[in-house]
Biotite code that builds the C-alpha atoms (Angstrom):
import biotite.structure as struc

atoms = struc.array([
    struc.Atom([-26.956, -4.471, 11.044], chain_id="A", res_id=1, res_name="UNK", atom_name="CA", element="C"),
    struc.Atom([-28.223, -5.242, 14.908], chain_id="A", res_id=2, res_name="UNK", atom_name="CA", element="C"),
    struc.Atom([-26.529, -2.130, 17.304], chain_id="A", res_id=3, res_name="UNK", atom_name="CA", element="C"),
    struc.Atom([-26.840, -3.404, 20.968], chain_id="A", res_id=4, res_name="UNK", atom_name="CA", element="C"),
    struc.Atom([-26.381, -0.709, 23.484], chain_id="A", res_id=5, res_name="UNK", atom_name="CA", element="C"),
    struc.Atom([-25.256, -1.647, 27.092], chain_id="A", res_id=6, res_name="UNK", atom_name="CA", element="C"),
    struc.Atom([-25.904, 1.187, 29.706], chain_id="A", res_id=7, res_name="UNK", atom_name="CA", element="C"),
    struc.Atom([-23.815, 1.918, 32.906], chain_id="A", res_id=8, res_name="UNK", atom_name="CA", element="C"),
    struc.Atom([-21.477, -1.573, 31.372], chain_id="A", res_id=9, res_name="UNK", atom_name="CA", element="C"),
    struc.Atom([-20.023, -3.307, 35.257], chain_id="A", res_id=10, res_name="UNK", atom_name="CA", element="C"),
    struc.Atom([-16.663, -1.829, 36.100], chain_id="A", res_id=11, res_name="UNK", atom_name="CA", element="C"),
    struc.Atom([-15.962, -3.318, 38.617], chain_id="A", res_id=12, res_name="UNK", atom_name="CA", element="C"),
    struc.Atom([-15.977, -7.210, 40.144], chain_id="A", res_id=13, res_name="UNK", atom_name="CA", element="C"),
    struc.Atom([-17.175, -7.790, 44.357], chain_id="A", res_id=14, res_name="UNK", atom_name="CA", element="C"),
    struc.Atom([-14.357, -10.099, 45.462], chain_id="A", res_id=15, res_name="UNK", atom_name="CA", element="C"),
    struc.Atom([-15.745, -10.141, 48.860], chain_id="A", res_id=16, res_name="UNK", atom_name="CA", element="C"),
    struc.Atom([-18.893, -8.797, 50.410], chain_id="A", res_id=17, res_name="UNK", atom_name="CA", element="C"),
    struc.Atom([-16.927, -7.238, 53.453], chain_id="A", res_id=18, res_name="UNK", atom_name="CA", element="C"),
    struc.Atom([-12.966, -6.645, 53.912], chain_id="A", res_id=19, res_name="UNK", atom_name="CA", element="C"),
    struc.Atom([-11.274, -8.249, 57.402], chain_id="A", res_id=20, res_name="UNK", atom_name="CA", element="C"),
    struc.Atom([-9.728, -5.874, 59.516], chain_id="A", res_id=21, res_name="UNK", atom_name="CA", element="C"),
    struc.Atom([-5.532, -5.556, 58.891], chain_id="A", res_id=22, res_name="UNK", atom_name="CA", element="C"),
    struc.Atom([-3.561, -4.721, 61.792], chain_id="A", res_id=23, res_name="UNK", atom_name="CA", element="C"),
    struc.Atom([-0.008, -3.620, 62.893], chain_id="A", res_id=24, res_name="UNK", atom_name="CA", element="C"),
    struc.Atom([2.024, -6.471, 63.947], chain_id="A", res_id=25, res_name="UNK", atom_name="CA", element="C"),
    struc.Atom([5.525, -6.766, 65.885], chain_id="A", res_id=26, res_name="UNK", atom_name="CA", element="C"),
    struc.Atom([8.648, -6.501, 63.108], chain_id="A", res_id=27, res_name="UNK", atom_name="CA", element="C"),
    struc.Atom([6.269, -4.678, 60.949], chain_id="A", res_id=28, res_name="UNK", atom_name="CA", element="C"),
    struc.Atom([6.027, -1.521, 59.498], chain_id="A", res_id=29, res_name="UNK", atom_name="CA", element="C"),
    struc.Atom([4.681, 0.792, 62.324], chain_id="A", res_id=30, res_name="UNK", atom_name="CA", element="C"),
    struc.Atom([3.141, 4.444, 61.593], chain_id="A", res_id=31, res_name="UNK", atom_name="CA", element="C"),
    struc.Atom([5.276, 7.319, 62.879], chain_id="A", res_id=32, res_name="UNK", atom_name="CA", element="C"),
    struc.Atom([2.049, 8.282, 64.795], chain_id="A", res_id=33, res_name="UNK", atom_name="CA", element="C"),
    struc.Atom([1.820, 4.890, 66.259], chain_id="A", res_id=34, res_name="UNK", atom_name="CA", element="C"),
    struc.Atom([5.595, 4.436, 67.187], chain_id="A", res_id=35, res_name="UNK", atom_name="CA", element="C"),
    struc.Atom([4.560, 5.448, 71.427], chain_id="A", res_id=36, res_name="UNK", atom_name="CA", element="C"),
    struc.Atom([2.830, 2.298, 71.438], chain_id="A", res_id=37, res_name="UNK", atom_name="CA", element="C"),
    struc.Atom([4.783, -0.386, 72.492], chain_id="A", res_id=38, res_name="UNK", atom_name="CA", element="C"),
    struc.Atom([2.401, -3.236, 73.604], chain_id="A", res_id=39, res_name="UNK", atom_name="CA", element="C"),
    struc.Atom([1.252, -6.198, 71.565], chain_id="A", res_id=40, res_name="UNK", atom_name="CA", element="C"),
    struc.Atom([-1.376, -8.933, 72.198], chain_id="A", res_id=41, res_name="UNK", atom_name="CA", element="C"),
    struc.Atom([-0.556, -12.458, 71.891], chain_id="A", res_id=42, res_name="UNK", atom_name="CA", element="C"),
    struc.Atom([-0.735, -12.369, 68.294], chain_id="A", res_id=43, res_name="UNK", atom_name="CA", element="C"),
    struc.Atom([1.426, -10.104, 67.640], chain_id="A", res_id=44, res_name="UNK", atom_name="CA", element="C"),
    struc.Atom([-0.991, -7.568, 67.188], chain_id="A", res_id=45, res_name="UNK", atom_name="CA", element="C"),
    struc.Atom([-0.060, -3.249, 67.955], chain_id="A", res_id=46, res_name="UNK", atom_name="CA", element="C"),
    struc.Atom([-2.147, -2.464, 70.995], chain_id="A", res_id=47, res_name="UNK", atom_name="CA", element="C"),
    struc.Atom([-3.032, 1.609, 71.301], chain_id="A", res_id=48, res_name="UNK", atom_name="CA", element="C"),
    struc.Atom([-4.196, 3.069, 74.201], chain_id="A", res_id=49, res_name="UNK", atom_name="CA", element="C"),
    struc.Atom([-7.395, 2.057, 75.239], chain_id="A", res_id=50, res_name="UNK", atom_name="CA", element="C"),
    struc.Atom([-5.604, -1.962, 74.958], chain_id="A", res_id=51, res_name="UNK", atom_name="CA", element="C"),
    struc.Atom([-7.316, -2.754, 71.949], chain_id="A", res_id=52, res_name="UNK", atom_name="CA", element="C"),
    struc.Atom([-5.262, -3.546, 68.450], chain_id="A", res_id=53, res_name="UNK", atom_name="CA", element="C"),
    struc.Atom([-4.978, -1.263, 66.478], chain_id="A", res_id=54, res_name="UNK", atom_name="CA", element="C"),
    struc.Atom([-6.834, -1.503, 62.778], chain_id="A", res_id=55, res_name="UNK", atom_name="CA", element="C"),
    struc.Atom([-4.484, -0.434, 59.995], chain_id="A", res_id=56, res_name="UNK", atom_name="CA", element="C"),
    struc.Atom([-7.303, -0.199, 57.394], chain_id="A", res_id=57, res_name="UNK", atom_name="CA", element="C"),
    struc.Atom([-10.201, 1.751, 58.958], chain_id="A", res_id=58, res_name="UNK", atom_name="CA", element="C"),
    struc.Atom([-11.907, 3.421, 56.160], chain_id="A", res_id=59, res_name="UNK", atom_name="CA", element="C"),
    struc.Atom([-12.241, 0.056, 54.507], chain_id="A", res_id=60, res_name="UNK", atom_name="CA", element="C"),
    struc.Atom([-12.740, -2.248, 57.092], chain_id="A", res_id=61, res_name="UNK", atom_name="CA", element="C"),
    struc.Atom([-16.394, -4.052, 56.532], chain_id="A", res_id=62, res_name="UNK", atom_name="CA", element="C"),
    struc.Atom([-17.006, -2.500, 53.578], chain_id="A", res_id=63, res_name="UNK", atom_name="CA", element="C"),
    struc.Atom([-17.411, -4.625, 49.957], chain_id="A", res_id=64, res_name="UNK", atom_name="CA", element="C"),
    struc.Atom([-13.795, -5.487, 48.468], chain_id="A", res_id=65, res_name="UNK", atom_name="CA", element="C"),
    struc.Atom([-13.872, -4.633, 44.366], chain_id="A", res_id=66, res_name="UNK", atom_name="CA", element="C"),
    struc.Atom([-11.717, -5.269, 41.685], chain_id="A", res_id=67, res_name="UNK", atom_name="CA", element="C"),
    struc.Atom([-11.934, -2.796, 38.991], chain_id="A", res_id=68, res_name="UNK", atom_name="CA", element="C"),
    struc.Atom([-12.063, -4.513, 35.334], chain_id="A", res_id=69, res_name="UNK", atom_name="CA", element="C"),
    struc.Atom([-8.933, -4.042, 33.460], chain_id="A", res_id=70, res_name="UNK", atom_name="CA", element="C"),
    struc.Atom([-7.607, -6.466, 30.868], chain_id="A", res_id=71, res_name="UNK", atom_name="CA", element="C"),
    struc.Atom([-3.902, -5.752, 31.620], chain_id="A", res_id=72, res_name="UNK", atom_name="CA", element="C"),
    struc.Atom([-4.608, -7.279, 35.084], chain_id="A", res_id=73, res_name="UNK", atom_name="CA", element="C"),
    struc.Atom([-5.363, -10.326, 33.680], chain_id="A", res_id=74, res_name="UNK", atom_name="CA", element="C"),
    struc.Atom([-3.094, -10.180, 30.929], chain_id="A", res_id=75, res_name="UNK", atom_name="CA", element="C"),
    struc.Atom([0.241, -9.696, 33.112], chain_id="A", res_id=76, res_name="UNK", atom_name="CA", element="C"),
    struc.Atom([-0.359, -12.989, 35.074], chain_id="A", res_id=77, res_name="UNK", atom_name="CA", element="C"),
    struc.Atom([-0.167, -11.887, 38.158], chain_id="A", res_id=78, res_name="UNK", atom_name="CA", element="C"),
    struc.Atom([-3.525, -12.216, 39.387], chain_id="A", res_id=79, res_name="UNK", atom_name="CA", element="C"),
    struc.Atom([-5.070, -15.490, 41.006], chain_id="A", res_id=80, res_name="UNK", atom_name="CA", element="C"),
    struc.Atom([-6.146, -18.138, 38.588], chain_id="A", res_id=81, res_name="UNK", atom_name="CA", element="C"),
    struc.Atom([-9.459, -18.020, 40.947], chain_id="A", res_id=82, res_name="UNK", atom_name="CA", element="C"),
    struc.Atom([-9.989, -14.391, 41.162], chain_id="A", res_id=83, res_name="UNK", atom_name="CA", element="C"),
    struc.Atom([-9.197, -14.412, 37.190], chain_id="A", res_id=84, res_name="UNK", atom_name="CA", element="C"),
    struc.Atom([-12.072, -17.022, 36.317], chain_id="A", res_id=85, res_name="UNK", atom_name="CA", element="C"),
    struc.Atom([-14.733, -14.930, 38.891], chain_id="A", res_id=86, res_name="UNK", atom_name="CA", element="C"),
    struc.Atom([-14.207, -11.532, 37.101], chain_id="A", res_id=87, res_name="UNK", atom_name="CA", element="C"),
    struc.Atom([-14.584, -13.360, 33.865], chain_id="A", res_id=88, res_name="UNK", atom_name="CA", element="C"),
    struc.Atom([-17.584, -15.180, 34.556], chain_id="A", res_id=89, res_name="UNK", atom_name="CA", element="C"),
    struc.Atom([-19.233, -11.967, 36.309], chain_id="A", res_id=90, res_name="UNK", atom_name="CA", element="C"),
    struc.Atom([-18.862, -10.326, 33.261], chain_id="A", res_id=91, res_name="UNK", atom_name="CA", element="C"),
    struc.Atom([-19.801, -12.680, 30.473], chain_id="A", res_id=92, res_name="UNK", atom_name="CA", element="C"),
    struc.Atom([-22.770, -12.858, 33.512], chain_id="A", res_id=93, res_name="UNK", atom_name="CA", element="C"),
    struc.Atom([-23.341, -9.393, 33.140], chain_id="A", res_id=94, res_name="UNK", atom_name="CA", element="C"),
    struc.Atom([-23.093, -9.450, 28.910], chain_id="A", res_id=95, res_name="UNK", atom_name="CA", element="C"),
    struc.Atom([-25.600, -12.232, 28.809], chain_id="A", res_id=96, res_name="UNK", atom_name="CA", element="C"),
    struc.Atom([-28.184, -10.304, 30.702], chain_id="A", res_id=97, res_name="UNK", atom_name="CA", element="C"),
    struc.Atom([-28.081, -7.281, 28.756], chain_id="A", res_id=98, res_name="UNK", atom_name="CA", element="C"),
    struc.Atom([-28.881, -9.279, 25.000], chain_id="A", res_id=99, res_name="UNK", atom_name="CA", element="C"),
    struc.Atom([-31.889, -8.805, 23.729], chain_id="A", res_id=100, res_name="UNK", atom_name="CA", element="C"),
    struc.Atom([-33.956, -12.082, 22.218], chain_id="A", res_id=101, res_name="UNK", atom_name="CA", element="C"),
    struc.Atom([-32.237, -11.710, 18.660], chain_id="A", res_id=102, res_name="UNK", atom_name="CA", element="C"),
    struc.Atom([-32.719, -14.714, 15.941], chain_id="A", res_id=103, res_name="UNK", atom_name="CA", element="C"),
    struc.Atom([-29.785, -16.655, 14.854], chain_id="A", res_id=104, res_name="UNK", atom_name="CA", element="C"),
    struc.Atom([-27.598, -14.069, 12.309], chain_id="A", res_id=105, res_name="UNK", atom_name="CA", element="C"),
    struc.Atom([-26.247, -15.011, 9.059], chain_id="A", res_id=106, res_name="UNK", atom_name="CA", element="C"),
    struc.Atom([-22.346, -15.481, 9.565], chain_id="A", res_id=107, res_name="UNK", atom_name="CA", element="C"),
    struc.Atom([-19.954, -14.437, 8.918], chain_id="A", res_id=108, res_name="UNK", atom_name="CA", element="C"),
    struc.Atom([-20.503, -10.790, 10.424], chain_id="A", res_id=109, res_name="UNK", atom_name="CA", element="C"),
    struc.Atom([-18.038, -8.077, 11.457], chain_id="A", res_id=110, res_name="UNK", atom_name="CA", element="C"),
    struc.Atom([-18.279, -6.685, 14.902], chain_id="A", res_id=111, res_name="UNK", atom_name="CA", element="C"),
    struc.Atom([-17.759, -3.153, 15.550], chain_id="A", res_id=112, res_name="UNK", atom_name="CA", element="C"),
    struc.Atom([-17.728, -1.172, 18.879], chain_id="A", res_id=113, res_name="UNK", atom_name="CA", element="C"),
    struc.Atom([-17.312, 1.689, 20.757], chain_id="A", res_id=114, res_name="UNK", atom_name="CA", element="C"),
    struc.Atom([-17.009, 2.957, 24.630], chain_id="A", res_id=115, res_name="UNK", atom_name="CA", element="C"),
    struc.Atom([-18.398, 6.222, 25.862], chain_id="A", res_id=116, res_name="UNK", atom_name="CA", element="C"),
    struc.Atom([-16.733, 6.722, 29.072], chain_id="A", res_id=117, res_name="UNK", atom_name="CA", element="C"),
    struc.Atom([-15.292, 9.813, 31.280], chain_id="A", res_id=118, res_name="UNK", atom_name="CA", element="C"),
    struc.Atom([-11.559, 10.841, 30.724], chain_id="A", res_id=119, res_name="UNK", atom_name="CA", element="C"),
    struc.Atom([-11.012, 10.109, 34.396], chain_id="A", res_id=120, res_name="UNK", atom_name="CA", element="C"),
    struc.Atom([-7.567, 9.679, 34.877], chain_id="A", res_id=121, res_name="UNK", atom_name="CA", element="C"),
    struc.Atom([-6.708, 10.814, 31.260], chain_id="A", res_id=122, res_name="UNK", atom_name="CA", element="C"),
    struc.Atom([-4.099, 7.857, 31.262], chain_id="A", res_id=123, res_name="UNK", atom_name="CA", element="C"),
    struc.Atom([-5.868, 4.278, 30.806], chain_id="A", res_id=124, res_name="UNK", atom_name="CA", element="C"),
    struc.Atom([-4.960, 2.437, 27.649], chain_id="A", res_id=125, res_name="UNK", atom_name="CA", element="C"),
    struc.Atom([-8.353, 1.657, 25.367], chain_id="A", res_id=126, res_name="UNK", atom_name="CA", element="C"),
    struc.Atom([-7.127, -1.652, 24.554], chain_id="A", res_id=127, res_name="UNK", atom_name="CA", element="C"),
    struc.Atom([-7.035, -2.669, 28.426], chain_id="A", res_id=128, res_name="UNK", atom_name="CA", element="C"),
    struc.Atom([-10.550, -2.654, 28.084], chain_id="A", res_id=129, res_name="UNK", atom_name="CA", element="C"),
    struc.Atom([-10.303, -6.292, 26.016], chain_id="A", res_id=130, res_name="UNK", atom_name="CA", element="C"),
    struc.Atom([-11.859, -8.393, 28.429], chain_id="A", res_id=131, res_name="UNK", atom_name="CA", element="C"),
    struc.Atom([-15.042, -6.658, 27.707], chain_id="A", res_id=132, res_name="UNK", atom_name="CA", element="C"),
    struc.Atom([-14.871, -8.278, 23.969], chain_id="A", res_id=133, res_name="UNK", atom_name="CA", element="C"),
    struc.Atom([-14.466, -11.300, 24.685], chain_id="A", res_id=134, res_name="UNK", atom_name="CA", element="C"),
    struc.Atom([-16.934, -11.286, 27.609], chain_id="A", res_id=135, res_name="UNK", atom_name="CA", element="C"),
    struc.Atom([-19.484, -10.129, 25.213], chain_id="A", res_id=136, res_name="UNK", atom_name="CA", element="C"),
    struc.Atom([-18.930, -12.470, 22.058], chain_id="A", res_id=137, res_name="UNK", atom_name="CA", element="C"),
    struc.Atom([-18.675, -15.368, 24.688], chain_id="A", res_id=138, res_name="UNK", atom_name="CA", element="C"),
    struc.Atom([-22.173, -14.295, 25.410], chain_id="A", res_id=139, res_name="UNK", atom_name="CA", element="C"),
    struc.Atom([-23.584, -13.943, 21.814], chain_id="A", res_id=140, res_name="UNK", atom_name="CA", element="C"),
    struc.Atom([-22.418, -17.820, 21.613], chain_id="A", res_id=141, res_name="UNK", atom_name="CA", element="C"),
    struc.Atom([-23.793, -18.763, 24.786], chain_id="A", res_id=142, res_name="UNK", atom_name="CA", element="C"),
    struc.Atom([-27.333, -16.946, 23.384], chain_id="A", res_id=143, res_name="UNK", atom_name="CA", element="C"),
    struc.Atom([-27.033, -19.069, 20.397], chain_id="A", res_id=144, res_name="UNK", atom_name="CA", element="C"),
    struc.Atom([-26.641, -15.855, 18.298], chain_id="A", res_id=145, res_name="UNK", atom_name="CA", element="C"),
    struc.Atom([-24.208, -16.860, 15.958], chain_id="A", res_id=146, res_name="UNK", atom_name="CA", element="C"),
    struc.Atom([-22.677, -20.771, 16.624], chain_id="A", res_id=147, res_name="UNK", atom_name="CA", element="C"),
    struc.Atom([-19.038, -20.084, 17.373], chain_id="A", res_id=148, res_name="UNK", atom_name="CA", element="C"),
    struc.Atom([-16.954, -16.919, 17.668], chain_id="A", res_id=149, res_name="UNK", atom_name="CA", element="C"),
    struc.Atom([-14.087, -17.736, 15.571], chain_id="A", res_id=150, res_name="UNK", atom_name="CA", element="C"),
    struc.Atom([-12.681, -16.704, 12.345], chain_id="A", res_id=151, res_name="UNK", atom_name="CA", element="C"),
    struc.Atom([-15.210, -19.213, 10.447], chain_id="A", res_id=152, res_name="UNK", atom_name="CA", element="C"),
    struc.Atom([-18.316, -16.863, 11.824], chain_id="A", res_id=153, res_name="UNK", atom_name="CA", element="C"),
    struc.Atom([-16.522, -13.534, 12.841], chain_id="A", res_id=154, res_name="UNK", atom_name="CA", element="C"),
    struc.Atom([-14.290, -11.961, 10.225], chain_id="A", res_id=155, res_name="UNK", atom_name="CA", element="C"),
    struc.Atom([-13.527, -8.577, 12.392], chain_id="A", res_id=156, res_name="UNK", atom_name="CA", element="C"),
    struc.Atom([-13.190, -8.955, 16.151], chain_id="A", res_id=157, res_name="UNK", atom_name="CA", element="C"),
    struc.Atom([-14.279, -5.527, 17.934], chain_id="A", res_id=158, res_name="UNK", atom_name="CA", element="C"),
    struc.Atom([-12.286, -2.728, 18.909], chain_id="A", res_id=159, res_name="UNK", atom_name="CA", element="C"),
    struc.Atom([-13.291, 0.344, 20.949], chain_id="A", res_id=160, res_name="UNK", atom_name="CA", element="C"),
    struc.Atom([-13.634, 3.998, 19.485], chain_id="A", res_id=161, res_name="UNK", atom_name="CA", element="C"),
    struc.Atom([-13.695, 6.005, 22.235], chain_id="A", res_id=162, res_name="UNK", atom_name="CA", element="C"),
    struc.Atom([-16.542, 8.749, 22.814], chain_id="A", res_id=163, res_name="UNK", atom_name="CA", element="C"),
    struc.Atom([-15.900, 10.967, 26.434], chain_id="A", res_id=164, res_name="UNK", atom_name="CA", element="C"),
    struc.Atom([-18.901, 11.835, 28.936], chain_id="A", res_id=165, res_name="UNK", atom_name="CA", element="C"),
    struc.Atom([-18.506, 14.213, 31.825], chain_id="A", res_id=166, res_name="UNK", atom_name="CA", element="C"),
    struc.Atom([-20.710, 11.556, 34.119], chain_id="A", res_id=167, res_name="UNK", atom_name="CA", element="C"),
    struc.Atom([-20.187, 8.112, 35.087], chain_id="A", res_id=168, res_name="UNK", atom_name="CA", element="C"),
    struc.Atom([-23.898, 7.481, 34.503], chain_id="A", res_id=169, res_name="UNK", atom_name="CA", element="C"),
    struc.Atom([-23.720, 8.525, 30.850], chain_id="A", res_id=170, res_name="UNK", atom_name="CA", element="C"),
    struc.Atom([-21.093, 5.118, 30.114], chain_id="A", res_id=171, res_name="UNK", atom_name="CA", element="C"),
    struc.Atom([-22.208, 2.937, 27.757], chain_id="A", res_id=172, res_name="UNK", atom_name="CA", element="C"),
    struc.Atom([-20.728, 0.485, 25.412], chain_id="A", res_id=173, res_name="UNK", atom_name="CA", element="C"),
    struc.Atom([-22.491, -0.283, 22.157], chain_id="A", res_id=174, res_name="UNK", atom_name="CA", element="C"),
    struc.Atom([-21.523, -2.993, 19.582], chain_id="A", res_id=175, res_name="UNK", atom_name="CA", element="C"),
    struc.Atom([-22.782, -3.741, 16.341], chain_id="A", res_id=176, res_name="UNK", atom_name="CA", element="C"),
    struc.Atom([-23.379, -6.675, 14.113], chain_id="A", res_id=177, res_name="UNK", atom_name="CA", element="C"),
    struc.Atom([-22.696, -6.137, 10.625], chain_id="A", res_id=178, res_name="UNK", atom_name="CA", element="C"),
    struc.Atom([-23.003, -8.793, 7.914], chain_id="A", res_id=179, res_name="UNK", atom_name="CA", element="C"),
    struc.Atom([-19.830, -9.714, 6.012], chain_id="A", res_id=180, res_name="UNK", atom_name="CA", element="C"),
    struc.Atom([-19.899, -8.427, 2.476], chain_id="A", res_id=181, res_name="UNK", atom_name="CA", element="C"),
    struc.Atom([-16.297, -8.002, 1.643], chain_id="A", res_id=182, res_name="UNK", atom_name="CA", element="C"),
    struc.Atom([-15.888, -10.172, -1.585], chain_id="A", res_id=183, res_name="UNK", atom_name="CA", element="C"),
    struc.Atom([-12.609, -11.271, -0.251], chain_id="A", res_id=184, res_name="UNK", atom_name="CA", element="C"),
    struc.Atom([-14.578, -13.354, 2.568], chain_id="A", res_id=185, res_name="UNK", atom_name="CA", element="C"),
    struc.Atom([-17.483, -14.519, 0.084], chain_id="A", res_id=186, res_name="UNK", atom_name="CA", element="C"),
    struc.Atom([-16.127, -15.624, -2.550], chain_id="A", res_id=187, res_name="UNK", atom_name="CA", element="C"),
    struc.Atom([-13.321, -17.069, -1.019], chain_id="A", res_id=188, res_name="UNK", atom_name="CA", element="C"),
    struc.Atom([-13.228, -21.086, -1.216], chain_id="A", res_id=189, res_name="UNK", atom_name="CA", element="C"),
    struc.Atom([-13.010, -21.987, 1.895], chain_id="A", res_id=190, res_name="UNK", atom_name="CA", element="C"),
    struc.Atom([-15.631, -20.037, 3.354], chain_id="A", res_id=191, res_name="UNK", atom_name="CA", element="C"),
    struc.Atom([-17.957, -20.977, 0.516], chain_id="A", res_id=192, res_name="UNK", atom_name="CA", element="C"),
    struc.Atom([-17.165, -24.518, 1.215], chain_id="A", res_id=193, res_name="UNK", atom_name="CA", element="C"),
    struc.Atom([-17.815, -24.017, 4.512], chain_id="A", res_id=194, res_name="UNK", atom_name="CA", element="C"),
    struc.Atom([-20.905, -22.381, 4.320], chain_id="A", res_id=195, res_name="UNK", atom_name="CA", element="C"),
    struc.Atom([-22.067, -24.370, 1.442], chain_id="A", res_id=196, res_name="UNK", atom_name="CA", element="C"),
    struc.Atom([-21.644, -27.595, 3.677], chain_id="A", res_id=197, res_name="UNK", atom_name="CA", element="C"),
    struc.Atom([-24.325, -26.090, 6.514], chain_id="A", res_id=198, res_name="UNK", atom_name="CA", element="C"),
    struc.Atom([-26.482, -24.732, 4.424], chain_id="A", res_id=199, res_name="UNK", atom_name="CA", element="C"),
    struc.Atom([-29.299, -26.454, 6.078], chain_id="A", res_id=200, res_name="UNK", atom_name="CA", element="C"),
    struc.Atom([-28.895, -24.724, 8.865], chain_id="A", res_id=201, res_name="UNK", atom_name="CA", element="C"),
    struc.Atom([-28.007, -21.512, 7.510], chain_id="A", res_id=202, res_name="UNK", atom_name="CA", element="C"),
    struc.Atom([-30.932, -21.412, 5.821], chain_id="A", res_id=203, res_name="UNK", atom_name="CA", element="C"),
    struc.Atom([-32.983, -19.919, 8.923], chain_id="A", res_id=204, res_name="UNK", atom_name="CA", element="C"),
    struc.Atom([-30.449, -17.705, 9.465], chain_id="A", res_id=205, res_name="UNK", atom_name="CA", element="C"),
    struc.Atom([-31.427, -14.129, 8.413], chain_id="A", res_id=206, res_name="UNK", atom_name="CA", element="C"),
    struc.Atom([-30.319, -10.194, 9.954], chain_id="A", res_id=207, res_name="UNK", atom_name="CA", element="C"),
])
């Protein structure tokens, strides 16, 4: 069995290294605190007092827009195709980084894993946390691993067992690679066939 641990995982995806400043604009939605001012600039932009438009989102105004990794975002559809493929490829990024050098495995292995993370809002759903799976067996392919990631070569895709920490530093994700010795797998033709037919190059391959 390999265990790979991956401290402080990415939780979050920089869309943008600064925000634009949003403002209040004629036939919009005005403040109650805002509803003396009466003046707009020729774009349509709320003027306060001192002439100058007013900013509807100060405290975030300049500062680094991020999207914070959750599978059912990407699930439900409703996120742009081009923000989808960026959070994706920033954290299949991030997976590749934090492999080790590890030889080729014998396949087929299981793949086991589990999430240490704080309660926070006490409501998230574990399985949301998908993306992470497939960002990280994408990687063991691209690192040449194991050749492929599908059924041929992993026989038990991971699932988180959750562990809670009282710190956000403490997170950690750890997965492990676990040969395949159910006989149902091994002895089954078509993986022996399979197998059989490579064995070439499975010959190098050793945990």
């Amino acid at each position: 069995m390999i265990e790979i641990v991956i401290d402080e995982y990415i939780t979050h995806v920089e869309l943008s290294k600064s925000r634009k400043a949003k403002y209040y604009k004629k036939n919009g939605k005005i403040p109650k605190k805002y509803s003396k001012y009466k003046q707009y600039d020729i774009k349509g932009r709320l003027l306060g007092a001192d002439g100058e438009p007013i900013i509807a989102n100060p405290a975030s105004v300049n500062t680094p827009r991020l999207l914070k990794i959750n599978g059912q975002s990407l699930y439900s559809g409703n996120m742009n195709p081009m923000v989808r493929s960026k959070v994706v490829n920033v954290i299949k990024s991030f997976m590749t980084d934090c492999l080790p050098d590890i030889e080729p495995l014998a396949v087929p292995i299981r793949v086991e894993s589990d999430l240490y993370a704080p309660l926070q809002g006490k409501n998230w759903d574990l399985d949301n946390q998908w993306i992470y799976h497939k960002c990280f067996l994408d990687a063991v392919v691209a690192k040449g691993i194991i050749p492929d990631d599908n059924i041929m070569f992993v026989t038990q895709a991971p699932a988180f067992r959750f562990f809670p920490v009282d710190h956000k530093e403490d997170r950690k994700i750890v997965y492990r690679l676990i040969p395949e010795d159910r006989k149902e797998i091994l002895n089954h033709g078509a993986y022996k066939a399979f197998h059989e037919s490579d064995s070439s190059s499975n010959e190098s391959l050793t945990f």
